[in-house]
C-alpha positions in Angstrom: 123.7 107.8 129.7 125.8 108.7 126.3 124.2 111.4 124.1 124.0 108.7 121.5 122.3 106.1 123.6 119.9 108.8 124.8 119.2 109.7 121.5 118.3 106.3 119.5 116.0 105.5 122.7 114.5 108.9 122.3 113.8 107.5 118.3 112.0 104.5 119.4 110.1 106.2 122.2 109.0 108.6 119.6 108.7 105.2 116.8 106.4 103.6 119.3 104.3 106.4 119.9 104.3 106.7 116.0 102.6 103.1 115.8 100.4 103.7 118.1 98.7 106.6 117.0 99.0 105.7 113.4 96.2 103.2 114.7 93.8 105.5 116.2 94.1 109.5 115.6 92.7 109.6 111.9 89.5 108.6 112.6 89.4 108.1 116.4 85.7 108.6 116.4 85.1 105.4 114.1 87.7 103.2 115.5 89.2 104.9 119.1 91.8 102.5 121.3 89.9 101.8 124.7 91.4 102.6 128.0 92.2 98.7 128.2 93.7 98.3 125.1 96.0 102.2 126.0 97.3 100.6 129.5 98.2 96.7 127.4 100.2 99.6 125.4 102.1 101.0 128.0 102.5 97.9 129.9 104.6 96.5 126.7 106.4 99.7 126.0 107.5 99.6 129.8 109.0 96.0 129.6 110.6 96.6 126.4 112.6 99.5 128.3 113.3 97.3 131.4 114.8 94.0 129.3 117.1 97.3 127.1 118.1 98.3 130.5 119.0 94.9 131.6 120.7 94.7 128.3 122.9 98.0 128.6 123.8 97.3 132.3 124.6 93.8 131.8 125.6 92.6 128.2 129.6 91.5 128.0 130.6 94.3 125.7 129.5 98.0 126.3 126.6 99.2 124.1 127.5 102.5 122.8 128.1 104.3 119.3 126.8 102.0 116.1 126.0 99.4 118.4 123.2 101.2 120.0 121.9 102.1 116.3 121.8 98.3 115.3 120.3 97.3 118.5 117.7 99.7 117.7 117.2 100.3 114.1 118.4 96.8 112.9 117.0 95.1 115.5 113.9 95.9 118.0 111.8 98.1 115.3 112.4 96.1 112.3 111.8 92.4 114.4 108.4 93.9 115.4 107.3 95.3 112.2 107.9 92.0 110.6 106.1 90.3 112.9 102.8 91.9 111.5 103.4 91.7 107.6 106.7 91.6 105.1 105.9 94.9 103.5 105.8 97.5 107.2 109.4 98.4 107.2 111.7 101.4 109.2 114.1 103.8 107.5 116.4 104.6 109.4 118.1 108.4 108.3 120.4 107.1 105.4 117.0 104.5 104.1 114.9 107.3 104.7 116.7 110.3 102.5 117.4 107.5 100.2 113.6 106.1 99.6 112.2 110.3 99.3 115.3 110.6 96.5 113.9 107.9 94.8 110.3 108.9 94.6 111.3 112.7 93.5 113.1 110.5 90.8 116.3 112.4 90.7 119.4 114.1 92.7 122.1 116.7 92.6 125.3 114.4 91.4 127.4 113.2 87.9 125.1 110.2 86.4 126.7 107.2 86.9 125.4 103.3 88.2 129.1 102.3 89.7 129.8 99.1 91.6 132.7 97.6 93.5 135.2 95.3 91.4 138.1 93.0 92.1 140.8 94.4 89.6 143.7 92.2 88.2 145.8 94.0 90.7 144.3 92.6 93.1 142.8 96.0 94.5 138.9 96.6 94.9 138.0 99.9 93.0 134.6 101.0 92.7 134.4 101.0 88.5 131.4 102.6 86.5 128.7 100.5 85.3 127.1 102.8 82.9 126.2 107.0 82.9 122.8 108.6 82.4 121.9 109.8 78.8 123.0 113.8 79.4 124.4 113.5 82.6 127.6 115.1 83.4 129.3 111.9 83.1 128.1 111.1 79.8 128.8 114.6 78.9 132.6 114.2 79.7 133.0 110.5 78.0 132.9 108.4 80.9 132.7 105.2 79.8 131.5 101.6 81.9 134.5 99.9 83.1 136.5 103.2 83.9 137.8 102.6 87.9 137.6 105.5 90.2 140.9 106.2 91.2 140.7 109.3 93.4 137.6 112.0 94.0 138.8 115.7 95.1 142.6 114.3 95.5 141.4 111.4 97.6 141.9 108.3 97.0 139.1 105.6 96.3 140.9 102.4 96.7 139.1 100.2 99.0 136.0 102.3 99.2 132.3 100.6 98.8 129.9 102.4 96.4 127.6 104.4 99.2 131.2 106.3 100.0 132.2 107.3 96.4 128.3 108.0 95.8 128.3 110.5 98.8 131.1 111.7 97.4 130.1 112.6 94.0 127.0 114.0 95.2 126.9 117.8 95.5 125.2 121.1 95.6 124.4 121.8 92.1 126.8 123.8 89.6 130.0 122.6 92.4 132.4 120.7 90.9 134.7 117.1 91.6 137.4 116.1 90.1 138.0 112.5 89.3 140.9 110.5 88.6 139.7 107.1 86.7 141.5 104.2 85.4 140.3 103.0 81.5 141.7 99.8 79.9 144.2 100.7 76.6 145.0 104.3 78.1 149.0 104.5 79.5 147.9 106.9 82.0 145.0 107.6 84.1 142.3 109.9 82.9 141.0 113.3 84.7 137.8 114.5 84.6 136.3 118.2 86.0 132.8 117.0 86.5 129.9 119.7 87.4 127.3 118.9 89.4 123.7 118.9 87.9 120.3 118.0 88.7 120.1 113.9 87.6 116.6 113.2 86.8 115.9 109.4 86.9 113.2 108.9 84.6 110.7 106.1 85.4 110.0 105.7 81.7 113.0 104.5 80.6 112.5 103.6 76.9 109.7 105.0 74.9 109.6 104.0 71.0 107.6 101.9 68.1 109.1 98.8 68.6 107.1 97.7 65.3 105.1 100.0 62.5 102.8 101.3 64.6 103.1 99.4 67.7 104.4 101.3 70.8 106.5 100.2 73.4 106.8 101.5 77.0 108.9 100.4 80.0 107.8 101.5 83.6 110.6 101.0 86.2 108.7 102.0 89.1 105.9 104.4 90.2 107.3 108.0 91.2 106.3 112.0 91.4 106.5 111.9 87.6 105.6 108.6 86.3 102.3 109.4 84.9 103.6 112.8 82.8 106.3 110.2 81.4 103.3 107.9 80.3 101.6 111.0 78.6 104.6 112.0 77.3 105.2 108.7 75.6 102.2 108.7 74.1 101.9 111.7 72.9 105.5 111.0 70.7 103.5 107.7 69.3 101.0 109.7 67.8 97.7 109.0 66.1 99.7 106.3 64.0 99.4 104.0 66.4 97.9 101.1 66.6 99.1 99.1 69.4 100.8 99.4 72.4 103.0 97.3 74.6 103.4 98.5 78.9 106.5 96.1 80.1 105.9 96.4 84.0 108.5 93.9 84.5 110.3 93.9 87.5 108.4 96.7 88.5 108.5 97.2 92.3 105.8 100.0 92.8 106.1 102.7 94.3 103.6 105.8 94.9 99.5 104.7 94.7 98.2 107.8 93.4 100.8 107.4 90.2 99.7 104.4 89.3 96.0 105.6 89.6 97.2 108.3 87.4 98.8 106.1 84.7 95.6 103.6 85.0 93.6 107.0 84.0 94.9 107.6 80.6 93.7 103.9 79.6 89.9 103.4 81.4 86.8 105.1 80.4 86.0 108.4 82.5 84.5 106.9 86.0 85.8 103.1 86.2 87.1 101.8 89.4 90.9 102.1 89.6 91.5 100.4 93.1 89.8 100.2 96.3 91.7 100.6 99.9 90.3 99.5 102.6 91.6 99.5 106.6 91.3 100.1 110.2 91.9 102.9 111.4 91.2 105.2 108.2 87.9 105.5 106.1 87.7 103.8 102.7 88.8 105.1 99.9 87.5 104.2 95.9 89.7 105.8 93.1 88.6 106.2 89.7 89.3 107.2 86.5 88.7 111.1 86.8 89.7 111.8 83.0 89.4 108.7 80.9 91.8 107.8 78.0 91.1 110.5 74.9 91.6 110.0 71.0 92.0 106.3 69.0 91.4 103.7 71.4 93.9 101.0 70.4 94.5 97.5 71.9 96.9 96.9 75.0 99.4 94.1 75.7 101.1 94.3 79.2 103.8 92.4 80.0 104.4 91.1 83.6 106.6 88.9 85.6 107.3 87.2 89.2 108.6 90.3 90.2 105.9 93.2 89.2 104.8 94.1 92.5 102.1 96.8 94.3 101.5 100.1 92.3 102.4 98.0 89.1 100.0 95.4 89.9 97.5 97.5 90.7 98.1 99.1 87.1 97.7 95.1 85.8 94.7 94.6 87.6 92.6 97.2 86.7 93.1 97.3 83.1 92.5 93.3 83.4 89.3 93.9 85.4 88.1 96.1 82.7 89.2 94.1 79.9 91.3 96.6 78.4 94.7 94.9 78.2 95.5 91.5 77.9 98.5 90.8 80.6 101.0 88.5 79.4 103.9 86.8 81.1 104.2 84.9 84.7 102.1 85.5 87.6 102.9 88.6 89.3 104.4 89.4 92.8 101.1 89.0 95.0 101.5 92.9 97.3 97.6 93.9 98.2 98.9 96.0 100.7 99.7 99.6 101.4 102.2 101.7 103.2 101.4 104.8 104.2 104.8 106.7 105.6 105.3 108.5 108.9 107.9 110.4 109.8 109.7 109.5 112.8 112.3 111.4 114.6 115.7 112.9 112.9 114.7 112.2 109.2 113.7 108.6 109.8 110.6 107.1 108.9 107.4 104.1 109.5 106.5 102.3 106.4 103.2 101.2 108.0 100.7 98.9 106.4 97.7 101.0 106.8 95.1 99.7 104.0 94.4 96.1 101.9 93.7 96.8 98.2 91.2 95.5 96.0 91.3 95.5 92.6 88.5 96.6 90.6 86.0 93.1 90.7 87.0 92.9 94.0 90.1 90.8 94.0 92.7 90.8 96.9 95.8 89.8 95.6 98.2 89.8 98.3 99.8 86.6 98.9 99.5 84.1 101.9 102.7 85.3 104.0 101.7 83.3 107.4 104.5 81.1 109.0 106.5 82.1 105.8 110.2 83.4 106.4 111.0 86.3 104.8 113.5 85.3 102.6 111.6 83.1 101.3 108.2 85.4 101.1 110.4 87.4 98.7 112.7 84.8 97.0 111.2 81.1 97.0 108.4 80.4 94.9 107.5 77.3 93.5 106.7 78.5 90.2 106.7 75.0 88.3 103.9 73.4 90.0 100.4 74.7 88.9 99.1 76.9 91.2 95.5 75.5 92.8 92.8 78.0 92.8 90.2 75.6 94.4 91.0 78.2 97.2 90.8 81.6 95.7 88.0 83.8 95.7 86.6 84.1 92.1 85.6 87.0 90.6 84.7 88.3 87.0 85.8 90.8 84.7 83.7 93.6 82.8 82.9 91.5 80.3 82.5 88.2 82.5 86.2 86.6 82.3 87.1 84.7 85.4 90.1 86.0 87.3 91.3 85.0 91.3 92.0 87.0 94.1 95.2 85.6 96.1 98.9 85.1 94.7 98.8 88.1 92.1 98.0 89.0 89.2 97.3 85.6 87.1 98.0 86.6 83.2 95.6 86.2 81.0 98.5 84.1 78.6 101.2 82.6 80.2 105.2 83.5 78.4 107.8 82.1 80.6 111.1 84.6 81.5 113.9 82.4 80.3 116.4 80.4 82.4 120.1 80.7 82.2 121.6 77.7 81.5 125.1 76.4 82.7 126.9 78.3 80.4 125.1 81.4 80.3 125.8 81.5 84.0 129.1 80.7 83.8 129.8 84.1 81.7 127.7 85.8 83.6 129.2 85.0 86.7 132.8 86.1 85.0 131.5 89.2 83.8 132.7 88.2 80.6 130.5 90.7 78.1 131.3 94.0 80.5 134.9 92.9 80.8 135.1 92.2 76.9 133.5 95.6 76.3 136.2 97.3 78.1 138.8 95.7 75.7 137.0 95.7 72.9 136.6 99.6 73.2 139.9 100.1 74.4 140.5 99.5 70.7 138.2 101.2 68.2 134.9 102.9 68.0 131.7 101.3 67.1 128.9 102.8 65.2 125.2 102.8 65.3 124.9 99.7 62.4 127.0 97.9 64.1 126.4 94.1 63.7 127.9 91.6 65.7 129.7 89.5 62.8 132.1 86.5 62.5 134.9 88.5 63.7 133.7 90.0 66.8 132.6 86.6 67.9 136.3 85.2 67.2 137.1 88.3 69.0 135.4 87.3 71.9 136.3 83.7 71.9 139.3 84.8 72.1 139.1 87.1 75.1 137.3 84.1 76.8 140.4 82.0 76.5 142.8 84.8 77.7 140.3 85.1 80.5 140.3 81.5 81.0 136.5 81.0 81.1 135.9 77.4 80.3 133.2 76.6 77.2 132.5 74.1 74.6 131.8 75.3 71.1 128.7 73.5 70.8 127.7 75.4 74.1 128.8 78.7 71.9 126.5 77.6 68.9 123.6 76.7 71.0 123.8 79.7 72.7 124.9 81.9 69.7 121.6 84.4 69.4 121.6 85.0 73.4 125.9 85.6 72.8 125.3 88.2 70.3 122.3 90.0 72.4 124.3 90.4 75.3 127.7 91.4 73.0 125.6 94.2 71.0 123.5 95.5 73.9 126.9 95.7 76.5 129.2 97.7 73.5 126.5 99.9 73.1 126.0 100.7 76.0 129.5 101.5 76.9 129.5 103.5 73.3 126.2 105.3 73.4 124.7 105.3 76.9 122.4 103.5 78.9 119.4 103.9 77.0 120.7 102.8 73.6 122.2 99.6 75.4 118.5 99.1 77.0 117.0 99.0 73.7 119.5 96.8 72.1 118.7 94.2 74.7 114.6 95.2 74.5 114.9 94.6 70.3 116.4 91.0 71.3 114.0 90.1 73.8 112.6 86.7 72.9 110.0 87.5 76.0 109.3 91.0 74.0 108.9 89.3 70.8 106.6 86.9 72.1 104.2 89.0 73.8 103.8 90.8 70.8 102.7 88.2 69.2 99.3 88.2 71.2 98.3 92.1 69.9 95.6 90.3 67.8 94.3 88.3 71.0 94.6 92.1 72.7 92.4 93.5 69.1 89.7 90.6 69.8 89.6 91.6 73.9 89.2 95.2 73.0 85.9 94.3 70.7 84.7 91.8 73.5 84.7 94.8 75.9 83.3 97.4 73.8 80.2 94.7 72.9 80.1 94.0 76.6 79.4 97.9 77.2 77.4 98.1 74.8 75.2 95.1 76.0 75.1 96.7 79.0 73.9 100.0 77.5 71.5 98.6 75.9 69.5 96.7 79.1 69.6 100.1 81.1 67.5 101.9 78.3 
């Protein structure tokens, strides 16, 4: 048998043995596989290993080299982990080194988001998207839109983005020189890069987005997210007097984080989450500190896509009345991974625990005969949800919330729709590829409005570009043109985060969640009469 093929069976032997103990050696006393269930066990692991031999010895083309790894890792382990829920999932090595780099929160490499792109030659290049404030990158003047040309003398041309990221990547202080292509320069451009350590902050953008209303993005829960909450706080002050978490599009990440973060808002002692499961005991967290200084009202704002550790963030504050949560129903993930680590750097996202908000609520949603594509991509959002099903439970204060289907918000702001034409510029990159020109040109400042002139300027490009539009299409779309025009040229002209908040102080879904801070004011005094109340009766 080939050393490869040896080995991946090796992997699942060992994956196998993985998911069966992850079952029963925690607490084997409290929940111990019997000798029955041990010999169904071995009885299954032995056919699988017969129908793979049958497979190997008989299948028209020989299994060996990245065939055996995708008859393995892309298709026996994850087939059977989806069987049981949509969340267990297998890493193989590359998944694996990728998911522990992403909950450190950063790597040894330049700073740059790049992606593949058709260029008028007609040649794929993989072209820079935008750099990290204070990378390496940035440092040097890389700008979105430059296309890598060569790394270390070789060439890039045809290369996806995983192979020019392994290649930038590094042991920190090396360096890599890169060769990239800019619109409006005769020649190509050469940069000596250094390699550094790229922190990827899960706190994106931090500031008072109003007199004395802070605003906070959370990207996901990592090693660090709770310091950036802190940290973000601490730069508000005692001035302020609001605050607004956008956990948009937030796909979780590590529990104990988001217990962490939870902390800095409760009162010393309240019920975080709950985790309850087979094979391990259960577990209560609460919070251990409690927030300190001005209590202030909360708005977070939520969509379709806040998920896990964010929504576990959602509900507690919710359950405890101290945020009002504002946008579109969230994600619906009440369950919890806990990681093994399999053979050669790969590893078993196992679901090991349901979670339960604070009243009680399970908010994982029905996945049962649902495919998985559409578990994660089709919801019927228009239709009203029907909640003569749910499990009701109260907050704090007595406010009705469900279990099932997520986090429900306590007011409802749509995300908006693009439209026809929005798409269609979209779809022809037609604000990054106008950027490129547009900067190929002139500099930009920080005042920089987007006037009568740069729109001409644009309209223009769109015609050279041939991108089809009606001007009455233009004018009805004029506020969401200029958005997209000032936050794309400034990201290209000042990084990343200044782009970010170009687009955050044009947010229509921003600006209307603040709107509900005095609803969030009269939530605060319901709880803290509640508490009182409740004070009271015990004496």
């Amino acid at each position: 048998m080939p050393t490869r093929t040896r080995r991946a069976l090796v992997s699942l032997s060992l994956f196998f043995g993985t998911c069966a103990l992850a079952g029963s050696f925690v607490n084997d006393h409290v929940n111990a596989q019997s000798a029955n269930d041990e010999t169904t066990v071995r009885d299954s692991l032995h056919q699988f290993t017969d129908v793979y031999s049958v497979v190997q010895d008989n299948y028209a083309d020989k299994l060996d080299g990245d065939k055996v790894d995708k008859v393995i890792y892309d298709g026996a382990i994850p087939s059977m982990l989806h069987v049981l829920d949509p969340h267990s999932n297998f890493y193989d090595p590359k998944a694996y080194a990728q998911m522990r780099e992403d909950q450190h929160g950063r790597y040894y490499g330049v700073g740059m988001h790049i992606q593949p792109q058709l260029g008028k030659d007609g040649v794929q290049r993989v072209v820079v998207i935008d750099t990290f404030d204070g990378s390496p990158a940035y440092k040097a003047g890389i700008r979105p839109g430059d296309a890598i040309l060569f790394i270390d003398g070789k060439s890039a041309d045809g290369m996806d983005s995983l192979a020019v990221s392994n290649l930038l990547k590094g042991v920190k202080g090396t360096h890599v020189g890169v060769q990239m292509l800019r619109e409006g320069q005769d020649k190509p451009m050469t940069f000596d890069l250094v390699r550094d350590e790229i922190p990827r902050p899960s706190v994106d953008l931090a500031y008072m987005i109003k007199p004395g209303i802070g605003y906070i993005h959370v990207t996901q829960f990592m090693e660090t997210t709770s310091h950036e909450v802190a940290d973000a706080l601490a730069k508000f002050g005692p001035d302020m007097t609001g605050l607004l978490i956008d956990l948009r599009g937030n796909p979780g990440g590590l529990l104990n984080e988001a217990v962490a973060m939870s902390d800095k808002f409760l009162t010393k002692g309240d019920i975080v989450v709950s985790q309850k499961g087979r094979s391990f005991q259960d577990v209560v967290y609460r919070a251990n500190h409690g927030e300190s200084g001005k209590k202030y009202p909360i708005v977070v704002l939520v969509n379709r896509n806040t998920a896990s550790a964010a929504e576990i963030v959602s509900g507690a504050l919710q359950d405890h009345d101290r945020a009002l949560i504002v946008g579109e129903t969230t994600f619906g993930k009440g369950l919890v991974q806990t990681v093994f680590q399999v053979a050669e750097n790969t590893g078993l996202a196992l679901t090991t625990y349901h979670y339960y908000t604070p009243s009680g609520r399970l908010i994982q949603r029905d996945y049962n005969g649902v495919s998985l594509y559409d578990y994660y991509y089709v919801r019927n959002d228009a239709k009203p949800a029907d909640k003569s099903n749910l499990e009701v439970k109260q907050t704090d204060s007595g406010r009705t919330v469900y279990g099932g289907g997520g986090i429900t918000p306590d007011e409802k702001v749509d995300s908006p729709h693009a439209n026809g034409f929005e798409n269609n510029l979209i779809g022809h990159s037609a604000f990054f590829n106008f950027t490129k020109h547009y900067l190929a040109h002139r500099d930009i400042t920080k005042d920089f409005v987007v006037d009568d002139a740069v729109l001409q300027d644009f309209k223009t490009f769109l015609k050279s570009e041939k991108v089809d539009y009606s001007e009455s299409d233009f004018t009805s779309n004029l506020q969401w043109v200029k958005a997209n025009l000032k936050g794309e040229l400034f990201t290209s002209q000042f990084g990343a985060n200044a782009g970010f908040r170009a687009h955050t102080d044009d947010d229509p879904q921003i600006a209307k969640a603040l709107t509900f801070m005095p609803e969030a004011v009269a939530l605060e005094e319901r709880s803290d009469k509640s508490k009182q109340t409740k004070t009271a009766s015990l004496q």
